[in-house]
N, C-alpha and C positions, 0 to 999 in steps of 0.2 A: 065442477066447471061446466059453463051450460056450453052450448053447442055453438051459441052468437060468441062465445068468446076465445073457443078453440079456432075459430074463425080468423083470430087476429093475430096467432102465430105465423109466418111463414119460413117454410124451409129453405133453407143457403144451396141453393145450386152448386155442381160439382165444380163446372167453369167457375164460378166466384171462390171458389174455397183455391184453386188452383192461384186465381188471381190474386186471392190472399194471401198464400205462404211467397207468392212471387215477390210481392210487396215485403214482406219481413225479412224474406234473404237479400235484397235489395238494400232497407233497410240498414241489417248487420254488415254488407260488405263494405258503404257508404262510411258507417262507425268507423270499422276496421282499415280503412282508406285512411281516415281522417284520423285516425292513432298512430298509422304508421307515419304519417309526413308530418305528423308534430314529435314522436322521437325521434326521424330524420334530422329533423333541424335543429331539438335540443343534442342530439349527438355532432351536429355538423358545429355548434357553437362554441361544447366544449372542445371539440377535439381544436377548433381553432383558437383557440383560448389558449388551449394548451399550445400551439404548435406557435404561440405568438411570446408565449412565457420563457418557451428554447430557445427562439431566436433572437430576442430582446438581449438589448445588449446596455449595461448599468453603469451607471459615474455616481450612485446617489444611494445613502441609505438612511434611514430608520435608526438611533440606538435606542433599544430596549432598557437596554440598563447600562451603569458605568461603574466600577470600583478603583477606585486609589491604590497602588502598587508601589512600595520599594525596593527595589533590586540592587545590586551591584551592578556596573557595566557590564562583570567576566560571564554573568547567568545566559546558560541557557537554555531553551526552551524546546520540551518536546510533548505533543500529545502523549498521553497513554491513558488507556481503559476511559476515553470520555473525558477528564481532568487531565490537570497539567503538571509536569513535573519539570522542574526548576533546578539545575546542577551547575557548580562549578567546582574549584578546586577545594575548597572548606566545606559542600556538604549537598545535601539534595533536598528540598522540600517538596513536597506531593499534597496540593490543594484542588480544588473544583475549579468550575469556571467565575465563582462567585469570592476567588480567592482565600476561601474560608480553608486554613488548615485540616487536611487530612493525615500526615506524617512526617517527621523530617527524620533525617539523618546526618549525623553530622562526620566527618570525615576529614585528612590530608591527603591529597592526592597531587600532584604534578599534573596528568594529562589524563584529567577523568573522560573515561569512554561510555557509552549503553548500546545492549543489546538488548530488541524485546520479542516476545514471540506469544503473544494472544494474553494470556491474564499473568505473565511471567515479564520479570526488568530483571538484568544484571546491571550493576555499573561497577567497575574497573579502572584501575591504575596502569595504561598503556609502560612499560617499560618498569613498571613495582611490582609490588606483591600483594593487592591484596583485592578481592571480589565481594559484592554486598550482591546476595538473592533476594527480589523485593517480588509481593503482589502489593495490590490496589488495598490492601488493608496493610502491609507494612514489610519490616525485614521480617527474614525467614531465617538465613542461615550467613554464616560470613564464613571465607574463606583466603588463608593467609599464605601463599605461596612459596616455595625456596629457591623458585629462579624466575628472573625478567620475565611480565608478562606479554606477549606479542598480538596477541585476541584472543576474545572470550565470546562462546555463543550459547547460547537459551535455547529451548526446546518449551513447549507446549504444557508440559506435565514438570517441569523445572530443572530438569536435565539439565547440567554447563560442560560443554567442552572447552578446554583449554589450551591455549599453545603456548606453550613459554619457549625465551630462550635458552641454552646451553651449550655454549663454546660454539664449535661448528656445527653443531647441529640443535634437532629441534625435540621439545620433549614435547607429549599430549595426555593430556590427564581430563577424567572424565568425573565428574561429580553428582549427587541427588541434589534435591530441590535445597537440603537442611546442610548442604556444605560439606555431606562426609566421600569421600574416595570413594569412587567403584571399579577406576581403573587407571593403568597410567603405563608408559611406553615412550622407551627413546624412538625419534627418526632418525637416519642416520645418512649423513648429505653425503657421504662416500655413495652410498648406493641408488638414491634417488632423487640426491638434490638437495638443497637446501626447504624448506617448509617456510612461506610468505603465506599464506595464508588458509581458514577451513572455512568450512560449510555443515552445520548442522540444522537434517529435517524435525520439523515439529513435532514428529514421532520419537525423534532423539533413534531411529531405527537407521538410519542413513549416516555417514560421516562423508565428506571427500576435505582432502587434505592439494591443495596447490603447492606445487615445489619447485624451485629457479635451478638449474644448474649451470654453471659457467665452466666448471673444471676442465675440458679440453679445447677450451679455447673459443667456445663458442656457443651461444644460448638457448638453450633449449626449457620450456618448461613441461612437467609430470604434473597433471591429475592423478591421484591415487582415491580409490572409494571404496569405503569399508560398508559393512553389513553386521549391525548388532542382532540381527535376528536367525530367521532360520535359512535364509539364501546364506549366512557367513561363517556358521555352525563348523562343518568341512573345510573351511579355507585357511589356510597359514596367515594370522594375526587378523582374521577377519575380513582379510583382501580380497572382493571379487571384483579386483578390474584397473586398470591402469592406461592413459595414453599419453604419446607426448606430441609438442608441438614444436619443433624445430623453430628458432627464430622468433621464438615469442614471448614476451614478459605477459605472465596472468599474476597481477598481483590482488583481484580481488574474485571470490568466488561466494557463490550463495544459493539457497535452495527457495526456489521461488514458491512450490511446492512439494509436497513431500515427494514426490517422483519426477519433480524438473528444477535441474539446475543448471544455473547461469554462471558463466565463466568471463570474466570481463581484460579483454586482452588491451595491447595495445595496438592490434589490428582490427578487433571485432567487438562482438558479443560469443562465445560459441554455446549450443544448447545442448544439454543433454537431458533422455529420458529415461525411465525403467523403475520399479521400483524393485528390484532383484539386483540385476549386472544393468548397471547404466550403460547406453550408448549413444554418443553423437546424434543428433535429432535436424540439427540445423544451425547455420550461423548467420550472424546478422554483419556485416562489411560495414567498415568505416572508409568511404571512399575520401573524406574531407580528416582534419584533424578535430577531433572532439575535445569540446569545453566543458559540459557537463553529461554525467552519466545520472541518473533519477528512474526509480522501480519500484512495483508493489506489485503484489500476491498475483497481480492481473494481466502487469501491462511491463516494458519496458522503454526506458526514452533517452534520448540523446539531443543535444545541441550543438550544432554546429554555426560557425562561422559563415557570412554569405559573405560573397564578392561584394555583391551590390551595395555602397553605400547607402542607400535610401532605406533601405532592409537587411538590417547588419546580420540575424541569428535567425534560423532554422531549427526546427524541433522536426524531431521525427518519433512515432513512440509503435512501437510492432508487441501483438499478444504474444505466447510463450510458445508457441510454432515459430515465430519468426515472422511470423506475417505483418505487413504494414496496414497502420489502422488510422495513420493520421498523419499529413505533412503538413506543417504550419509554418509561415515566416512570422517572425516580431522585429521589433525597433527597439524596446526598450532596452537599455542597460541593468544589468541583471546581477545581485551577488548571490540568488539562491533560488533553485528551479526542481519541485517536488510534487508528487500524488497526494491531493488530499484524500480522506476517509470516504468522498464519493468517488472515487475517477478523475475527480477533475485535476486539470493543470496550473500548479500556483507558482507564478513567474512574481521574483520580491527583490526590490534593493533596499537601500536603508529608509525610503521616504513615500514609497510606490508600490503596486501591485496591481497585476494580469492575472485575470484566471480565464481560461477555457475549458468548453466541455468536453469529454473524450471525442467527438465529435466534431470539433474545429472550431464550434461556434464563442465567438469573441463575446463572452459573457459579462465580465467586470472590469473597471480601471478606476482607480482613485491613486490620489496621492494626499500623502498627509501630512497634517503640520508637524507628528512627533514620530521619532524614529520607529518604526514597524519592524516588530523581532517574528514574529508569527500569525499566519491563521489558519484556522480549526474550521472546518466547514460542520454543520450542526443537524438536527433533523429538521428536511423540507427544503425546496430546492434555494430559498432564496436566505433561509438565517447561517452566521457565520459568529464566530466568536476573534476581535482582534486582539492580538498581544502587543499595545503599543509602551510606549518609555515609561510610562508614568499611570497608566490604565488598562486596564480589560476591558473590552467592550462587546456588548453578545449585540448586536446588529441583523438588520433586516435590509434587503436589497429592496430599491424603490427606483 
């Protein structure tokens, strides 16, 4: 390199090299500005998107698909495992949502009942003798009883308890998944009442037994709760615990979770907790006369009667503390008010249907041309599956 041409390099001053990185972090923070207020606003879109999607309120849908159904009038209709199962007094079919046969069974019964409890169905002959254990692939085990049955409850792993009647008092027999005895026990209404109704946890590790007594003149009911495991090991018949309720008819009781259960009076709700020695936890008051009572694993609801003509019914639904989560008025006339499989509230007559989100928000109404026995709400907020007189219809909200 000659000398004329070292000439024509020159050196970057400190000041300029300062002024250069000035420039680059200027630059990047400029970028970094300009990345954060374009996720800003794609976050600001969807979240409004979303918050437009919850509050939207539907008279209108989409059908996806339609299949041809014939039924008898008596069928009816309950979810289980995702598909549908279809009962009446001659027998039960278990199909998809695409009505494509997955099992039937066939049966005489008088006043077939179900009980289900996660991948486990009973159904039963209310006042006969006889139990079918079903899963999602078929019957398991059958069982034929030697006195009146009064309720039958499922457990998780296929456990059934049973209450049958016997003269004045009440008998309780406990069975596996395949139908054979594990155990069985008179109650005896001399000592604690007559037995209206049980309660078995998913664990099948809990029992509580509701009992009426009138014998001196005056009404009182007894919770009683057993303990299969190692809290009842020590205890005479497994008993760890009993209370009663002066004054009070509890004809219906149930375990919401394996450590809370729901006692449903004709004054309240009353709760109880523990998974050892259950104790009273809280109650819910019925200050009006209740029309419907409706419950899942989460939530509890009630409908009451409103004064105001313009606004005939009242819901209220409180979680499993007792706490209130939701007070809603409706209008409609209603023969049947239920939790679907998300939370939501499905208020249905013969031709119509309301749904609300746990939340209050007035989400759907349609009315339809053909009687409506059921709906299934599906995955994603807006598909549903209907169960109409003559069709299935898997549907999208629009």
């Amino acid at each position: 390199m000659t000398e004329q041409d070292k000439k024509k390099f020159k050196t970057v001053p400190a000041m300029d090299m300062d002024e250069y990185k000035q420039k680059i972090r200027e630059h990047r923070l400029k970028i970094l500005k300009r990345t954060l207020v374009t996720a800003l606003i794609v976050f600001v879109i969807i979240a409004g998107l979303f918050l437009f999607l919850a509050l939207r309120h539907y008279e209108d849908f989409d059908v996806n698909s339609t299949v041809e159904r014939s039924d008898t009038a008596a069928t009816i209709f309950e979810e289980f495992q995702g598909n549908i199962l279809k009962y009446s007094n001659d027998g039960a079919l278990y199909t998809d949502t695409y009505n494509e046969r997955i099992w039937n069974q066939t049966y005489e019964m008088t006043d077939p009942q179900i009980d289900i409890c996660e991948d486990y169905l009973t159904i039963y002959d209310k006042k006969g003798t006889m139990i079918y254990i079903m899963t999602k692939e078929g019957i398991l085990g059958g069982i034929e009883t030697t006195m009146p049955i009064q309720q039958v409850r499922v457990a998780s792993q296929g456990t059934v308890a049973v209450l049958m009647k016997k003269d004045a008092s009440g008998y309780l027999a406990m069975y596996d998944k395949t139908g054979a005895k594990l155990t069985e026990g008179e109650i005896h209404g001399a000592k604690k009442g007559y037995p209206v109704a049980i309660a078995l946890s998913s664990d099948a590790v809990r029992l509580a037994v509701a009992m009426l007594d009138i014998n001196d003149g005056s009404i009182k009911s007894t919770i009683a709760f057993y303990n299969f495991g190692t809290a009842g090991e020590s205890e005479i018949d497994h008993v760890v615990g009993a209370q009663t309720f002066p004054d009070t008819v509890i004809p219906e009781i149930v375990y919401l979770a394996d450590d809370r259960l729901a006692a449903f009076s004709d004054t309240g709700v009353i709760l109880f907790e523990g998974s050892q020695k259950p104790k009273q936890s809280g109650t819910i008051p019925f200050e009006k006369e209740v029309k419907s009572i409706f419950y899942n694993d989460n939530y509890i609801g009630c409908v009451i009667s409103n004064e105001d003509e313009a606004v005939t019914h009242h819901i209220s639904v409180y979680d499993l503390d007792g706490k209130s989560v939701l007070e809603k008025d409706f209008t409609m006339e209603y023969t049947g008010v239920e939790f679907l499989a998300n939370n939501e509230i499905c208020i249905t007559n013969e031709n119509a249907c309301d749904i609300y989100t746990i939340h209050g928000i007035y989400k759907f109404h349609h009315e339809f041309e053909q009687t409506l026995y059921k709906i299934i709400s599906e995955s994603g907020a807006l598909n549903y599956t209907l169960i109409l007189e003559d069709t299935t219809e898997k549907i999208r909200l629009k």
